[in-house]
Backbone as CSV, one residue per row, in Angstrom:
resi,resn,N_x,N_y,N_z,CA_x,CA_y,CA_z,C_x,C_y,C_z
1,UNK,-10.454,-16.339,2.419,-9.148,-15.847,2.838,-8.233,-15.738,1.616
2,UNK,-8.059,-14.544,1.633,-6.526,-14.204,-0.118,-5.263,-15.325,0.700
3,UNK,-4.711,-15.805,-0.627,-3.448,-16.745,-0.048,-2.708,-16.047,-1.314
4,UNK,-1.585,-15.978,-0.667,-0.415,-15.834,-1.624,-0.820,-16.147,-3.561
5,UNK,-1.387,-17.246,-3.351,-1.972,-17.426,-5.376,-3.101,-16.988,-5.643
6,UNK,-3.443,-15.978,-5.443,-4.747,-15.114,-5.374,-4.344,-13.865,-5.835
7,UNK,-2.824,-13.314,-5.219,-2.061,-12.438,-5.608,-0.912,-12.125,-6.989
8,UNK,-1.843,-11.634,-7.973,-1.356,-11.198,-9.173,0.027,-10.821,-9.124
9,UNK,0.690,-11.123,-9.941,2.127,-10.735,-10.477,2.579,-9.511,-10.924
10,UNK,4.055,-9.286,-11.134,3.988,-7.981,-12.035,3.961,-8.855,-13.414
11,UNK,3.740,-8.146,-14.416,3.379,-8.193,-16.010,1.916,-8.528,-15.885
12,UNK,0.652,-8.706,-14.799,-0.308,-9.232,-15.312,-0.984,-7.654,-15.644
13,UNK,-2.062,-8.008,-16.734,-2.308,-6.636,-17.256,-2.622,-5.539,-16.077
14,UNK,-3.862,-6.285,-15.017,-4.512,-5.392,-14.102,-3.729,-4.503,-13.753
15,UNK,-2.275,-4.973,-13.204,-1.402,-3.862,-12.317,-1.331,-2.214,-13.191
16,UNK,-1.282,-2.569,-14.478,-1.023,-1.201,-15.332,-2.443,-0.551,-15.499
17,UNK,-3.243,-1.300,-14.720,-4.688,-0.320,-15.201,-5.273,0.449,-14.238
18,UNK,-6.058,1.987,-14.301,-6.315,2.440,-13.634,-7.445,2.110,-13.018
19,UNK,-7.521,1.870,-12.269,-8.703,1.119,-11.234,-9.896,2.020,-11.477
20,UNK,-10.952,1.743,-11.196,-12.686,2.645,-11.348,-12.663,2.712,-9.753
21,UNK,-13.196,3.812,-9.259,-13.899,4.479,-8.145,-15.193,3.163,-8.137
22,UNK,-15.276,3.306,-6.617,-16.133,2.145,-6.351,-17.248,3.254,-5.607
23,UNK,-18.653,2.611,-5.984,-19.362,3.977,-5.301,-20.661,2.728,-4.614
24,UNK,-21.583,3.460,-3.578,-21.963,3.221,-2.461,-23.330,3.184,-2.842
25,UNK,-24.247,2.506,-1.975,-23.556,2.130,-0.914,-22.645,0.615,-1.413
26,UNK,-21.680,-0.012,-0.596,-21.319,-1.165,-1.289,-21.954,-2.447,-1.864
27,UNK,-21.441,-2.917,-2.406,-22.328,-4.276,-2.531,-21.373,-5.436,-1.765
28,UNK,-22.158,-5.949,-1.597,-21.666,-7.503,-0.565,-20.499,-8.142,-1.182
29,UNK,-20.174,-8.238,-2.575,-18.764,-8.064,-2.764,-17.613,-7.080,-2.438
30,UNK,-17.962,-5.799,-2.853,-16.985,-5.624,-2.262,-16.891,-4.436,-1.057
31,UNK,-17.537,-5.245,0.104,-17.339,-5.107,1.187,-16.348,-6.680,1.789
32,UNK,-16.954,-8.096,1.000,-16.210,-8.747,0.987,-14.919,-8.739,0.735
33,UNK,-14.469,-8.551,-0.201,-13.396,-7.571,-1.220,-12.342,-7.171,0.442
34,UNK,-12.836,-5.475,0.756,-12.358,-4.916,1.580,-12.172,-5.831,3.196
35,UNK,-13.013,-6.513,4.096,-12.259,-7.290,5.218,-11.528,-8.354,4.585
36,UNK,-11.524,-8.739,3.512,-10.270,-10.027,2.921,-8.887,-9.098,2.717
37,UNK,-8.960,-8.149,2.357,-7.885,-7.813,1.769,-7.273,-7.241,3.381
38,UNK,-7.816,-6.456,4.116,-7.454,-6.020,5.390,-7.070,-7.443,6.223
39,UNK,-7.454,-8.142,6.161,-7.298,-9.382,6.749,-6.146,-10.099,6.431
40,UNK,-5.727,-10.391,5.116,-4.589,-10.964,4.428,-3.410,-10.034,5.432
41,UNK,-3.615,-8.316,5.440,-2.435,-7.918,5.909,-2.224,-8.085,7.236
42,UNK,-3.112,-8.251,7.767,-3.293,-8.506,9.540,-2.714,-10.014,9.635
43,UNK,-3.084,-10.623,8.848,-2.599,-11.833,8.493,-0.953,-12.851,8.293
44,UNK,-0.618,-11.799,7.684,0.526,-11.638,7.028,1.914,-11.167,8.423
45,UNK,1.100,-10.480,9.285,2.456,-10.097,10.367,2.467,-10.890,11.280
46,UNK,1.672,-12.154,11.196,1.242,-13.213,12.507,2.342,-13.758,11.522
47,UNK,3.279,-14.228,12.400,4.218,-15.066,12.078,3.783,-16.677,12.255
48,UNK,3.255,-17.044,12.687,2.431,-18.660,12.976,1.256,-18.586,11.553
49,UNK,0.753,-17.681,11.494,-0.402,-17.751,10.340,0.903,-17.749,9.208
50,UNK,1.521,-16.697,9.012,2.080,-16.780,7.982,3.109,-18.071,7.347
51,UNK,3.564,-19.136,8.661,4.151,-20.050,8.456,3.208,-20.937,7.522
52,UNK,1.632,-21.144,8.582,0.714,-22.016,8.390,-0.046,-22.064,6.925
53,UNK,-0.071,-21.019,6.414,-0.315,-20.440,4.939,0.193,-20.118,3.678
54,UNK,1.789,-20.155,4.194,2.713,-19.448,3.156,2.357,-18.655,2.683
55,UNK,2.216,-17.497,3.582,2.131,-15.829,3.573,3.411,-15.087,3.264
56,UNK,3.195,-14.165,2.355,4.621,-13.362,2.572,3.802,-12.100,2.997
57,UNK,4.800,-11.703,4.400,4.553,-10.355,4.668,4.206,-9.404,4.131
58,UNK,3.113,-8.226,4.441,3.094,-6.944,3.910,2.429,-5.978,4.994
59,UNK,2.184,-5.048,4.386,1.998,-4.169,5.346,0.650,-3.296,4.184
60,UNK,0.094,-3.586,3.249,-0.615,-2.852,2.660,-1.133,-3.794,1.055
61,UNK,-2.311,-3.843,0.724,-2.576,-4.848,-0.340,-3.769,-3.843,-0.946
62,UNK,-3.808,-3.812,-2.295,-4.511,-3.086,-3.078,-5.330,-3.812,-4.011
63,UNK,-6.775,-3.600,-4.379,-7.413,-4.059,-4.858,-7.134,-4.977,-6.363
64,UNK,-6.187,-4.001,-7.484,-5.813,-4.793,-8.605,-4.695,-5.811,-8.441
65,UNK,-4.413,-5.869,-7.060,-3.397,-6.977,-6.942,-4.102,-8.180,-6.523
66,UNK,-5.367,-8.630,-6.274,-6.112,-9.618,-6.201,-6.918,-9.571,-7.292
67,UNK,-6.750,-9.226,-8.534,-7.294,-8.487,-9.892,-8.748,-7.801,-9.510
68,UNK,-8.640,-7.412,-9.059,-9.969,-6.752,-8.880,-9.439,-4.979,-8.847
69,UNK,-9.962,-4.683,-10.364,-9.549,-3.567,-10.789,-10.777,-2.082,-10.572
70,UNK,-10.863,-1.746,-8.756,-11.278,-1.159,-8.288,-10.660,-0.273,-7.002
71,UNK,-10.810,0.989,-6.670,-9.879,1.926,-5.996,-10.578,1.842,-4.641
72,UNK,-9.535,0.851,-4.004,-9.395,0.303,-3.055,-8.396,-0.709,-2.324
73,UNK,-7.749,-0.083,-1.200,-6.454,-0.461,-0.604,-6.671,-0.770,0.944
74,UNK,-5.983,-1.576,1.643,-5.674,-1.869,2.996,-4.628,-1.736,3.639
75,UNK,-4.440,-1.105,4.775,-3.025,-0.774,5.350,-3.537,-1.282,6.496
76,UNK,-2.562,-2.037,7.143,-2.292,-2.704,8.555,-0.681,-2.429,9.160
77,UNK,-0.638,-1.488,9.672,0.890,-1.079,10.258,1.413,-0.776,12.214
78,UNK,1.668,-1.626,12.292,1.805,-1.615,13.860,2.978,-0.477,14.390
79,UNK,2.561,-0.228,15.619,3.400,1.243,15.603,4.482,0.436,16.648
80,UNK,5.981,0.973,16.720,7.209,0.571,17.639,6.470,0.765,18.723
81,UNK,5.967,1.467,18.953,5.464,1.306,20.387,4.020,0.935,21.146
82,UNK,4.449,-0.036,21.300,3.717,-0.988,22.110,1.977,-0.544,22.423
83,UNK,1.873,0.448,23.213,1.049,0.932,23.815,0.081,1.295,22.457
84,UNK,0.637,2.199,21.635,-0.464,2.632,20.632,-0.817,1.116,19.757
85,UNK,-2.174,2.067,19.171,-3.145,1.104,18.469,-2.130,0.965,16.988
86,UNK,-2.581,-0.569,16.462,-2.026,0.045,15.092,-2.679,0.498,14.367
87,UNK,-2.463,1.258,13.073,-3.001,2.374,11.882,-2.975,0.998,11.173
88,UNK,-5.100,0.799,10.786,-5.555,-0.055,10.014,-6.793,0.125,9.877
89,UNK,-6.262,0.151,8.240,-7.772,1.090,7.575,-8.159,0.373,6.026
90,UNK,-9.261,0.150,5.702,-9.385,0.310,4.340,-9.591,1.932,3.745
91,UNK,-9.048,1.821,2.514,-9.487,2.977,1.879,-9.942,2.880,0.444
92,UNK,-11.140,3.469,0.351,-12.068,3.478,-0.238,-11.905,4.706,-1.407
93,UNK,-11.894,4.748,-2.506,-11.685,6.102,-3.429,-10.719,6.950,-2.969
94,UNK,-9.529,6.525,-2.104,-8.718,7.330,-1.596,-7.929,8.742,-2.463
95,UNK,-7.463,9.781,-1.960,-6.804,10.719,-2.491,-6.074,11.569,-1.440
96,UNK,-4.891,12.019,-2.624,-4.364,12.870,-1.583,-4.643,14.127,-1.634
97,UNK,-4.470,14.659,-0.346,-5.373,16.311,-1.201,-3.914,17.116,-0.686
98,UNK,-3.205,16.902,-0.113,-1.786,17.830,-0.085,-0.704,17.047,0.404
99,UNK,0.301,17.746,0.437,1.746,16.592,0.442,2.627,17.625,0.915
100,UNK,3.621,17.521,1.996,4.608,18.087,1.913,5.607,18.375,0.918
101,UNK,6.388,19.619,0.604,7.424,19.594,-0.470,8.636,18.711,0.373
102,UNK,8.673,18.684,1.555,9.963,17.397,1.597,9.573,16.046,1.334
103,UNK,10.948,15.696,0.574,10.534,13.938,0.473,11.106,12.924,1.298
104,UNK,11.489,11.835,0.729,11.535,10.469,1.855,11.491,9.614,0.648
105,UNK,12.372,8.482,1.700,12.249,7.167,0.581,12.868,6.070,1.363
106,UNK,12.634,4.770,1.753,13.092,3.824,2.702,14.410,3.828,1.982
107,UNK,15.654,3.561,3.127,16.599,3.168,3.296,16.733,2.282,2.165
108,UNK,16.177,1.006,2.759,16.068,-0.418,2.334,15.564,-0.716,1.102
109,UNK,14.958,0.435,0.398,13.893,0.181,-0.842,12.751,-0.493,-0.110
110,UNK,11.811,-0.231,-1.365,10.494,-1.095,-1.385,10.394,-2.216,-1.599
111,UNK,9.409,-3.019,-1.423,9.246,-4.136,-1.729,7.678,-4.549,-2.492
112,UNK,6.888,-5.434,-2.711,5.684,-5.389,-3.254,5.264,-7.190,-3.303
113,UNK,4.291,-7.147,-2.639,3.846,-8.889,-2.949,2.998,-9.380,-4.356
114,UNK,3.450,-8.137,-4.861,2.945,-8.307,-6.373,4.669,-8.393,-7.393
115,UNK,5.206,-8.440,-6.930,6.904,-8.449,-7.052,7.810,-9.584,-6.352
116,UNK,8.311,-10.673,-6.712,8.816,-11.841,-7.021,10.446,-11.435,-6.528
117,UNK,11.098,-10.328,-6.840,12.213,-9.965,-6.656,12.455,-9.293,-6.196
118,UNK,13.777,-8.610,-5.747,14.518,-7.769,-5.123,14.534,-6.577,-6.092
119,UNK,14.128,-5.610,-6.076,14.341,-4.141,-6.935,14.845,-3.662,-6.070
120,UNK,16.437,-3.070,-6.460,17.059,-2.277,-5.725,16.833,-0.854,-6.153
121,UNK,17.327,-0.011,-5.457,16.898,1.375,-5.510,15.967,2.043,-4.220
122,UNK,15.863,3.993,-4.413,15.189,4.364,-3.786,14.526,4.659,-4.629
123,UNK,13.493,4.819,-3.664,11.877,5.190,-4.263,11.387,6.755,-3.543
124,UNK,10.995,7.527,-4.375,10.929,8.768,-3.539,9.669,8.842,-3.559
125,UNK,8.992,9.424,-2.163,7.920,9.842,-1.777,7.609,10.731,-1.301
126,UNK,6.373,11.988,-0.966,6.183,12.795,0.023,6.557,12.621,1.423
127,UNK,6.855,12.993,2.345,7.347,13.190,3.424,5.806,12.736,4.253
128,UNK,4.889,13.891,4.024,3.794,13.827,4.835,3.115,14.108,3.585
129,UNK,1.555,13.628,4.524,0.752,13.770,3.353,-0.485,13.463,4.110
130,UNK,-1.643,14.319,3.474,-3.188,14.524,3.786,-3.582,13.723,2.930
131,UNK,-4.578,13.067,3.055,-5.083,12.039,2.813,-6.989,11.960,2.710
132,UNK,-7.832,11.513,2.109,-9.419,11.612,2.138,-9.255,10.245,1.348
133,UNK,-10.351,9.704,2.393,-10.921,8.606,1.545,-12.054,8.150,2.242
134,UNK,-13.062,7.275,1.391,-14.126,6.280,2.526,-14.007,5.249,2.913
135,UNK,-14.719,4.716,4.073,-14.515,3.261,4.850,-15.763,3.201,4.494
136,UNK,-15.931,1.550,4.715,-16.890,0.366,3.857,-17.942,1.113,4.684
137,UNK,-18.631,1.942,5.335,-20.020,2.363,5.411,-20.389,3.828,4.787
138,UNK,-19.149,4.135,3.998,-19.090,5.161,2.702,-19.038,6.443,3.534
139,UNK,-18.608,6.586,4.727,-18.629,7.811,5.544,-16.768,8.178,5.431
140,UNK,-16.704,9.824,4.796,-15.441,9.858,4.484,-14.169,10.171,5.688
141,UNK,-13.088,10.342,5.490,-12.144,10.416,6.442,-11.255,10.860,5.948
142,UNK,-10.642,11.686,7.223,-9.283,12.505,6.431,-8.203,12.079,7.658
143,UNK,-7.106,11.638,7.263,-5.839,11.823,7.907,-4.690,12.292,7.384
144,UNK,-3.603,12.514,8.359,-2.248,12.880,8.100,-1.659,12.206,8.698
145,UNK,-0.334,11.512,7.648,0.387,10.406,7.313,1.339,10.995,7.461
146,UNK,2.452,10.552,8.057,3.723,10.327,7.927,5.057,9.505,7.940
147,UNK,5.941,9.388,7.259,6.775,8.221,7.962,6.804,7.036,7.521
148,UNK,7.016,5.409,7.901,5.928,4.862,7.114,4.663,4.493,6.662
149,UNK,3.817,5.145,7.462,1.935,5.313,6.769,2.074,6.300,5.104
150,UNK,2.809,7.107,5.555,2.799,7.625,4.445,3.055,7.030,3.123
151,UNK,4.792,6.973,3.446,5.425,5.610,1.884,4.234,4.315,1.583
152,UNK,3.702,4.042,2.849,2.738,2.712,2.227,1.803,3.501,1.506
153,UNK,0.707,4.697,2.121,-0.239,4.684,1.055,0.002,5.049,-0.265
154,UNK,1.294,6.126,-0.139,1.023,6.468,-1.298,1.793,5.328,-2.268
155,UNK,2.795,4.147,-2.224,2.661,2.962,-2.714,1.473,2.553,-3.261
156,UNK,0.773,2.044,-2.712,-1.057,1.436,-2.824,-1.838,2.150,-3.673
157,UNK,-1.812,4.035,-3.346,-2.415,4.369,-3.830,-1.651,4.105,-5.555
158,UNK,-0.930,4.514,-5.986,0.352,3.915,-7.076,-0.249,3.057,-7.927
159,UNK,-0.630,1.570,-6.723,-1.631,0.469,-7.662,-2.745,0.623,-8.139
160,UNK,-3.773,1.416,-7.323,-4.810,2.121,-8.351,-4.958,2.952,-9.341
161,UNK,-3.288,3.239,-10.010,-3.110,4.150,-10.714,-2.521,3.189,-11.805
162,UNK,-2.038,2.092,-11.680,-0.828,1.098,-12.631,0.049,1.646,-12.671
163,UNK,0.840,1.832,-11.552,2.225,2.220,-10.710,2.296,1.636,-10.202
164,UNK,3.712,0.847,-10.660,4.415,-0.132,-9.692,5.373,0.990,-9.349
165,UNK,5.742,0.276,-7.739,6.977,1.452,-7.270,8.184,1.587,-7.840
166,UNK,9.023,0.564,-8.603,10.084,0.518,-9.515,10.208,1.713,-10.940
167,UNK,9.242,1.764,-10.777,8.795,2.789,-11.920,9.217,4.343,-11.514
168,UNK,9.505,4.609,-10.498,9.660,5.923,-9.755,11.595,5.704,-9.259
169,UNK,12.165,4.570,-9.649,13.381,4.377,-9.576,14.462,4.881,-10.500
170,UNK,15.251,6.014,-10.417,16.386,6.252,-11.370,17.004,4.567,-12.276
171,UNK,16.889,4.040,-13.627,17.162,2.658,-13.697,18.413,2.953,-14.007
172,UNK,18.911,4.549,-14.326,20.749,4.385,-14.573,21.480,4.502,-12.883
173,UNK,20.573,5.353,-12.362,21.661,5.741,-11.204,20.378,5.234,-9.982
174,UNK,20.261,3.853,-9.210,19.092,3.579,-8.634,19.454,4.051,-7.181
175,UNK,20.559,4.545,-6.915,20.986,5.100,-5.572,21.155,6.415,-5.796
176,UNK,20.995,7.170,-6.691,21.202,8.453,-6.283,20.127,9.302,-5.578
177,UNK,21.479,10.267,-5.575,20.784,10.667,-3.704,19.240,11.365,-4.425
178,UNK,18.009,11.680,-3.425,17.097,12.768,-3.719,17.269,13.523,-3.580
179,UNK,16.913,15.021,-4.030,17.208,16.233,-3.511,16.341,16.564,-2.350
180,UNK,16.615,17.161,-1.484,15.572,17.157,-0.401,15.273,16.391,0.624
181,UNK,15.692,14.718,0.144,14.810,13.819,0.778,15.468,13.426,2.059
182,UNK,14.846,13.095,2.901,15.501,12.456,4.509,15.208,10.978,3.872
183,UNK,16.176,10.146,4.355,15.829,8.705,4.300,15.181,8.250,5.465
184,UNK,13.954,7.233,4.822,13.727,7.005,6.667,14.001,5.401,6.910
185,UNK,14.621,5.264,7.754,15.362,3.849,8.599,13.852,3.075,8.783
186,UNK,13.975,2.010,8.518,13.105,0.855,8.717,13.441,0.349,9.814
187,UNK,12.627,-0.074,11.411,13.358,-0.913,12.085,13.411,-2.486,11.568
């Protein structure tokens, strides 16, 4: 089970490095690798686990943030409404293959459990976005993201690149407006 000190910092080198494509079929690491890291985030929104562990919340954990400098991310995101399933996936060599020209950027800013502090600012992102990647039995998948699925992957995807999201922040003017962009409200 990843615990909170398992999870790399910002300044440690991994975050700035571009992760290697992981190719198939997997090996028993990291298939291990992938249900730990999906797990931590499933993990992480149980408020009783997260007491019991000293979890800090997330909603998405990427491979070089447990240093393991390979292109591979987990999103666990529960939808407002009740009834639907939540969107929870590993992704495997992920990419985007198109993006809307409108953007987006949380209200609230980002946050990162590889990040210790408060970075204020917006962070701009695609609006929507197509998406390809593989799940741990190397069979590929395509979706379309929007909203927050979207801002998370392409966050994550970010870490397989050594992009932290602060990095995409105006550092003179960290509120100015985007051109284009809708903000989207966090509940």
């Amino acid at each position: 089970m990843i615990l909170m000190n398992d999870i790399v910092r910002e300044g440690h080198p991994v975050l700035r490095k571009v992760a290697k494509e992981v190719t198939f079929p997997l090996i028993d690491e990291d298939k291990k690798l992938c249900e730990e890291l999906l797990q931590y985030i499933i993990n992480s929104q149980d408020f009783e686990v997260c007491e019991r562990y000293d979890l800090r919340p997330g909603i998405g954990l990427a491979a070089p943030q447990v240093n393991v400098s390979k292109r591979v991310f987990a999103l666990h995101i529960e939808d407002d409404d009740e009834d639907k399933e939540p969107l929870s996936f590993v992704a495997i060599n992920p990419k985007i293959i198109s993006h809307s020209v409108e953007r987006t950027y949380l209200s609230s800013g980002e946050g990162c459990l590889s990040v210790d502090r408060d970075v204020e600012g917006f962070v701009p992102r695609y609006s929507r976005i197509t998406i390809k990647a593989f799940d741990v039995d190397g069979k590929e998948f395509k979706l379309r993201l929007k909203g927050l699925p979207a801002i998370a992957f392409q966050h994550e995807l970010d870490h397989l690149n050594g992009v932290m999201f602060y990095d995409h922040i105006d550092p003179n003017e960290p509120f100015k407006e985007i051109p284009g962009a809708v903000p989207f409200e966090r509940d």
